[in-house]
N, C-alpha and C positions, 0 to 999 in steps of 0.2 A: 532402861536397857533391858532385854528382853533373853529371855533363856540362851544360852550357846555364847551369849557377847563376850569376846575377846579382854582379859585386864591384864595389865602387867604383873607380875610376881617382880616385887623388891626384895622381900626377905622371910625368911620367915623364924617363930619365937615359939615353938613345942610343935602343939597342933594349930597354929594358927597362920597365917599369910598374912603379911603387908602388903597388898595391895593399889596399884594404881588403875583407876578408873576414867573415863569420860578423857577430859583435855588435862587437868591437874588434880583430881579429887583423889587424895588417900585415905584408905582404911584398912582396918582387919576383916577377914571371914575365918571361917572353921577350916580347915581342912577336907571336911569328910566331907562337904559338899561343894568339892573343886577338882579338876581334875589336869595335869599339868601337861601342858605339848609341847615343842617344839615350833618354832616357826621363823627363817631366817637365823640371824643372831640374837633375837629377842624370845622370852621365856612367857607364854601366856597362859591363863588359867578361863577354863570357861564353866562356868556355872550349870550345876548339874541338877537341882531343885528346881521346881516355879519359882519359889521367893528366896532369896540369900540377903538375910545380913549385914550389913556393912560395920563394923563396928570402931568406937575412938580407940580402943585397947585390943591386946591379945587375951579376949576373956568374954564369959556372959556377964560377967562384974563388970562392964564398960557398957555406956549408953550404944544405940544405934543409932549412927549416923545415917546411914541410906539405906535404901533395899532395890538388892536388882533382881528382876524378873525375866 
């Protein structure tokens, strides 16, 4: 996925996001490098960095699972 790409916000746990990705892939990102909009009745977050993150946990204590670009 490439800078700007659209994810779902499910929840989020301090400074982190639960995120939904691609067709079913979830994970957490940081907050600091997300930015949240508006769009219809769904809540998306698009990626503000080159590289983000993906991680199993709300933490840098949790492996990474993906990284979106």
């Amino acid at each position: 996925m490439k800078k700007g790409y659209p994810v779902t916000l499910l929840s989020q746990s301090g400074n982190w996001y639960k995120v939904q990705y691609g067709k079913s892939a979830v994970g957490y990102c940081a907050a600091d490098y997300i930015t949240p909009f508006k769009n219809s009745q769904t809540m998306y977050v698009a990626v503000n960095s080159g590289m983000l993150n993906v991680r199993r946990g709300a933490g840098t204590n949790y492996g990474v699972k993906d990284t979106l670009e």
